[in-house]
GUVONU-305432 format. One line per field, with one value per residue (C-alpha): residue number from 1; residue in three letters; x, y, z. Coordinates in steps of 0.5 Angstrom, whole numbers, plus 500, padded with zeros to 3 digits. Each point is the difference from the previous one (the first is absolute). Example, Ala and Ser with C-alpha at 12.3 -4.5 7.8 and 13.67 -1.06 7.14 Angstrom:
resi = 1|2
resn = ALA|SER
u = 525|502
v = 491|507
w = 516|498
REM end
This chain:
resi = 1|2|3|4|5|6|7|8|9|10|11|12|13|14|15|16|17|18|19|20|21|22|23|24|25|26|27|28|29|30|31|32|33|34|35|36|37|38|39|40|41|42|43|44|45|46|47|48|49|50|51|52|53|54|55|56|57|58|59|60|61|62|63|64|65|66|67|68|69|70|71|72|73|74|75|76|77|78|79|80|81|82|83|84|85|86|87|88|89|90|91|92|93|94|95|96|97|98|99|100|101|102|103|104|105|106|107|108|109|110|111|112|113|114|115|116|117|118|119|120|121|122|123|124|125|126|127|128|129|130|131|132|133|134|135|136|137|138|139|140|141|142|143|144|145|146|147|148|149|150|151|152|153|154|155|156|157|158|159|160|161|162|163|164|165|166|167|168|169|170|171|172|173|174|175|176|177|178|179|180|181|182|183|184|185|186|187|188|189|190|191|192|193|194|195|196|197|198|199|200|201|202|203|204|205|206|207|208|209|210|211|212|213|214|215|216|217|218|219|220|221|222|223|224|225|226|227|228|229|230|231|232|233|234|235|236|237|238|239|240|241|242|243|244|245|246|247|248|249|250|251|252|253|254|255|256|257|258|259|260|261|262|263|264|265|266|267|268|269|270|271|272|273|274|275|276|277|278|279|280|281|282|283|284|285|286|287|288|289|290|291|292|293|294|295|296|297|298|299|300|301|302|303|304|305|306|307|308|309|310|311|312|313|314|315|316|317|318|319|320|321|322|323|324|325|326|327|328|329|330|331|332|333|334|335|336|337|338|339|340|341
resn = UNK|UNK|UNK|UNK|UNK|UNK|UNK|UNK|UNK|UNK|UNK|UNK|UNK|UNK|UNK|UNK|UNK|UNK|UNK|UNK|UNK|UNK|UNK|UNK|UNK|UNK|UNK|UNK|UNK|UNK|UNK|UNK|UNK|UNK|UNK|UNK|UNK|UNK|UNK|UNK|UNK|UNK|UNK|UNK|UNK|UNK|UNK|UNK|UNK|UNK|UNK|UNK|UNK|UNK|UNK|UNK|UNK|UNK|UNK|UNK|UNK|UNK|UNK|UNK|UNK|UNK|UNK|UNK|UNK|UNK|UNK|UNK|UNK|UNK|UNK|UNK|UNK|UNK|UNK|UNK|UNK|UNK|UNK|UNK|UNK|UNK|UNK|UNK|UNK|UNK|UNK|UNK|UNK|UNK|UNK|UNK|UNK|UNK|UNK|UNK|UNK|UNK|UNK|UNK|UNK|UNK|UNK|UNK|UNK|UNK|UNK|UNK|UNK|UNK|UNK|UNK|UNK|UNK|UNK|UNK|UNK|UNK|UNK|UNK|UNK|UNK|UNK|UNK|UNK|UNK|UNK|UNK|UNK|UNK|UNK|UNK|UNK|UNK|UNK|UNK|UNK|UNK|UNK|UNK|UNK|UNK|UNK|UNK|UNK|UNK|UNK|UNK|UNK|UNK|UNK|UNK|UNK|UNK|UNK|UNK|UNK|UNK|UNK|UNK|UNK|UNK|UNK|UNK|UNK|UNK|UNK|UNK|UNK|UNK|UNK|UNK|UNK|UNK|UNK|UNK|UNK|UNK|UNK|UNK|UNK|UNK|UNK|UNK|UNK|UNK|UNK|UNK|UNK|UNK|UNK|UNK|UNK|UNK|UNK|UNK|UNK|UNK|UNK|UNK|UNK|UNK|UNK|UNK|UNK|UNK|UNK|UNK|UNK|UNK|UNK|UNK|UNK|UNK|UNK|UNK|UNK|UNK|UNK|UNK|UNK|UNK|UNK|UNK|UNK|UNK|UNK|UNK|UNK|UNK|UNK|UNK|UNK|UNK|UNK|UNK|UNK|UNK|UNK|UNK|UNK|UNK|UNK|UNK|UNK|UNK|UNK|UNK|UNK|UNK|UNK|UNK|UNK|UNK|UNK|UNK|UNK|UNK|UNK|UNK|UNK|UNK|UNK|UNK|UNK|UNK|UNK|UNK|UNK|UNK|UNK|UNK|UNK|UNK|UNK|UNK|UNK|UNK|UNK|UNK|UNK|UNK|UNK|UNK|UNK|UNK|UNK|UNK|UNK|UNK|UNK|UNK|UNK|UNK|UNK|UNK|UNK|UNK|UNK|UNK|UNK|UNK|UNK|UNK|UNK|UNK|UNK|UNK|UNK|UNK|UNK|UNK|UNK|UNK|UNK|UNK|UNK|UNK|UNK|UNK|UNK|UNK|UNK|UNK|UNK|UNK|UNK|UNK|UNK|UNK|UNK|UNK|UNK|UNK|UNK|UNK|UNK
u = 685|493|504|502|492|497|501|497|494|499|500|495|496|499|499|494|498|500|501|493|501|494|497|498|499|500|502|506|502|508|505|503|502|502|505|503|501|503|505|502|502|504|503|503|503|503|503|503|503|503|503|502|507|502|496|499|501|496|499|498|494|500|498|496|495|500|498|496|496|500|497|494|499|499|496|495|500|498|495|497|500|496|494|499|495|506|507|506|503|495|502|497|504|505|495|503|506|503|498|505|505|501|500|507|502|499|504|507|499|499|506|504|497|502|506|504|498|502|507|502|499|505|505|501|502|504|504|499|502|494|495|493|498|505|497|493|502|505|493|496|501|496|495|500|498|495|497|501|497|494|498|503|496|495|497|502|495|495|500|501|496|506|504|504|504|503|500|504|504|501|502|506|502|499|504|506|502|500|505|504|500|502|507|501|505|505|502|495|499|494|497|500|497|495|498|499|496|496|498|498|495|497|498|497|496|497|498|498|495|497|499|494|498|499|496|495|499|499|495|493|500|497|507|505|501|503|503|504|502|501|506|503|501|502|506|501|501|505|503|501|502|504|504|501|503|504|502|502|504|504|503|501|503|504|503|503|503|502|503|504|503|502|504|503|502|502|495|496|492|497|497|493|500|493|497|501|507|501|505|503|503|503|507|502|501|495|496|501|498|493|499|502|495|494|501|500|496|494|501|499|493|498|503|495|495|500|496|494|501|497|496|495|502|496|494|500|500|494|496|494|500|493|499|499|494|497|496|502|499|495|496|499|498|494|498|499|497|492|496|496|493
v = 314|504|503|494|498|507|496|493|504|505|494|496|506|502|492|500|506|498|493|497|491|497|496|492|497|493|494|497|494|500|495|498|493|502|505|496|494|505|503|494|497|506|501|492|500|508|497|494|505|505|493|495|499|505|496|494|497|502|491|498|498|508|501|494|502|508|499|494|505|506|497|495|507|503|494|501|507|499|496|505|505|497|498|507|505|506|497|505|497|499|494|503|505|495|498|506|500|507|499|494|503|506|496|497|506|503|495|501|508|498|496|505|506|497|497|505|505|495|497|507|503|494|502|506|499|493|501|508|501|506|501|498|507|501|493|503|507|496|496|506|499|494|504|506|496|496|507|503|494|499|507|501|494|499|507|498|493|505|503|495|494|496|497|493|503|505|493|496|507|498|493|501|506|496|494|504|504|493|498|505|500|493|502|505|499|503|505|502|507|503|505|492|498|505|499|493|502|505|494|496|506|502|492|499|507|497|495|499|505|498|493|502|505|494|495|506|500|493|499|501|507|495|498|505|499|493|500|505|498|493|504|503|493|497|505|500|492|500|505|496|494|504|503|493|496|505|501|493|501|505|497|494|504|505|494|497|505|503|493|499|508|499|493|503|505|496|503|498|501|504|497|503|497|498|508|506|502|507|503|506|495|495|500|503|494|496|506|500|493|501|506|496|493|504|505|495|495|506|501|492|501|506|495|495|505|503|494|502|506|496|496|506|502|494|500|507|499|495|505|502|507|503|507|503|502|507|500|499|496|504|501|493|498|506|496|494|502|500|506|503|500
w = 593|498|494|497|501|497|492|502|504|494|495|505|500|492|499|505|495|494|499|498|500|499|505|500|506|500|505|499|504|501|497|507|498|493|502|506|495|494|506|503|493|498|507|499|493|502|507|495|495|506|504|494|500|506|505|497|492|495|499|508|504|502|492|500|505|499|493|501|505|495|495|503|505|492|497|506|499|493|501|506|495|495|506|502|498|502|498|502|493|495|496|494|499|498|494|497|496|502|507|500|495|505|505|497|499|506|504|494|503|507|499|497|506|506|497|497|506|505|497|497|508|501|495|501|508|499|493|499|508|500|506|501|499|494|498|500|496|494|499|498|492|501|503|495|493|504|502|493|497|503|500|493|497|505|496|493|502|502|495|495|502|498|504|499|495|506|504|495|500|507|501|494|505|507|496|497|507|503|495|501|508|499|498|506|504|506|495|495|500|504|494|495|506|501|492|502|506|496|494|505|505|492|498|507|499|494|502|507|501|493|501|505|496|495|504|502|493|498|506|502|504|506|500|500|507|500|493|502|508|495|497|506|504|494|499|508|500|494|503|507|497|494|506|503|495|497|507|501|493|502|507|497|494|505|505|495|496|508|501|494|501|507|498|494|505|505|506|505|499|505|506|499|492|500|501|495|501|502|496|503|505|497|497|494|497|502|498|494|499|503|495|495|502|501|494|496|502|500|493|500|502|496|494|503|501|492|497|504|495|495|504|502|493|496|505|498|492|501|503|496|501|501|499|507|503|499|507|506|506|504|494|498|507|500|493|503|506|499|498|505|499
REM end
């Protein structure tokens, strides 16, 4: 254990060396109601999402309430934020045009994250049979191109200054990978899958970690901090409430699919078919079927998935690009503090 702890000691002591922050102190007075309002009202709306059309139907008194209560907890959190002298969400910020393009961009790639790591995971174990762990390993390729480019064209926007062409780039890329991934099915080679895989990880690569270096450049320095935290919630949020819907898609799509195979079959539905099925333990033939519904139905979502390409892609274009900054933080924050006599 102490061996695993010599890096972070090391890193922890180097910091306190050399790493010099200008100091500003100053009296801030928490958003306690702010941030109690903004979380009750995502929490309601994603509890709608995960729970419509399993627990209840999308249209019903359930639905009516929690969106109904999402959106006045919103509403008042809205009208908190623009009273207080320190909003946790400066309304502001959604002033600036790009501020409120990234945003819509964020929540496309969010969307396209968590749901193709989540439904490619499902894939790989119901109609390809693999193992969590093998599930895991065949999902590298995504991984791969994300890491490639980020760092390959995060070094090139350093150096160039320029950026929305490399964005652009990356919704055409995220856009034609969900495409191609919405014809997979139970049989679709692993290297064909693995190139999808790879188109999608180098899309999210251009975009996700640029979209919050582009509103750090579009805000005043004082803001930093919550335009970019502005990002990161909305791309959480997009991608819980992507994940759900598209969730509720795929099990309405995979019932169906699963029901009609067993009838033209002639076979009994297994007892347990409102849970995931495990594969490894049904019959062959009725295997066969499940493998069938939920390869196909995933490739359905992915398809779904695929305009949201183009959504991030047009918020991108209408960007204005702005050169970006050759200071950085710590050396804006030491101009604006007042000189010492």
């Amino acid at each position: 254990m102490l061996l695993h702890r010599r890096p972070a000691l090391a890193a922890f002591a180097v910091l306190q060396k050399t790493l010099d922050l200008p100091r500003h102190r100053r009296e801030v007075k928490l958003d306690y109601l702010g941030a109690t309002l903004i979380a009750g009202g995502a929490s309601a709306l994603l509890i709608w999402v995960s729970l419509a059309g399993q627990s209840y139907d999308w249209l019903s008194w359930q639905t009516g309430a929690l969106v109904g209560l999402g959106i006045a907890l919103i509403v008042a959190a809205v009208a908190v934020e623009r009273r207080v002298n320190e909003p946790l969400i400066p309304l502001k910020l959604f002033s600036r045009r790009t501020v409120v393009l990234a945003v819509i961009a964020s929540i496309a790639v969010g969307i396209a994250m968590f749901g193709t790591s989540v439904f490619l995971s499902q894939y790989m174990q119901i109609a390809r049979g693999q193992s969590p762990t093998e599930s895991g390993l065949l999902t590298i390729p995504m991984v791969v191109g994300l890491f490639v480019a980020s760092t390959v064209m995060g070094r090139r926007v350093s150096r160039t200054g320029r950026y929305k062409q490399v964005m652009l780039t990356g919704t055409a890329l995220l856009t034609l990978g969900l495409g191609l991934m919405g014809t997979l099915d139970e049989t679709t080679p692993l290297v064909e899958l693995a190139a999808f895989m790879l188109l999608v990880g180098a899309g999210l690569g251009m975009l996700m970690q640029n979209l919050v270096l582009v509103v750090q450049n579009a805000v005043p320095h004082t803001e930093i901090g919550s335009g970019s935290s502005l990002i990161a919630f909305f791309r959480s949020l997009g991608g819980a409430v992507g994940v759900s819907v598209l969730g509720a898609l795929l099990a309405h799509k995979a019932t169906t699919s699963i029901a009609s195979g067993l009838a033209a079959a002639g076979a009994k539905a297994p007892s347990d078919g409102d849970s995931v099925p495990n594969v490894s333990e049904l019959p062959p033939a009725i295997a066969r079927i499940v493998e069938h519904a939920y390869g196909s139905g995933i490739a359905e979502i992915f398809l779904a998935a695929a305009p949201l390409g183009l959504v991030a892609m047009l918020a991108v274009a209408l960007m204005h690009e702005e050169p970006l900054g050759t200071r950085s933080g710590i050396e804006l924050a030491r101009e604006a503090q007042p000189q010492a006599a």
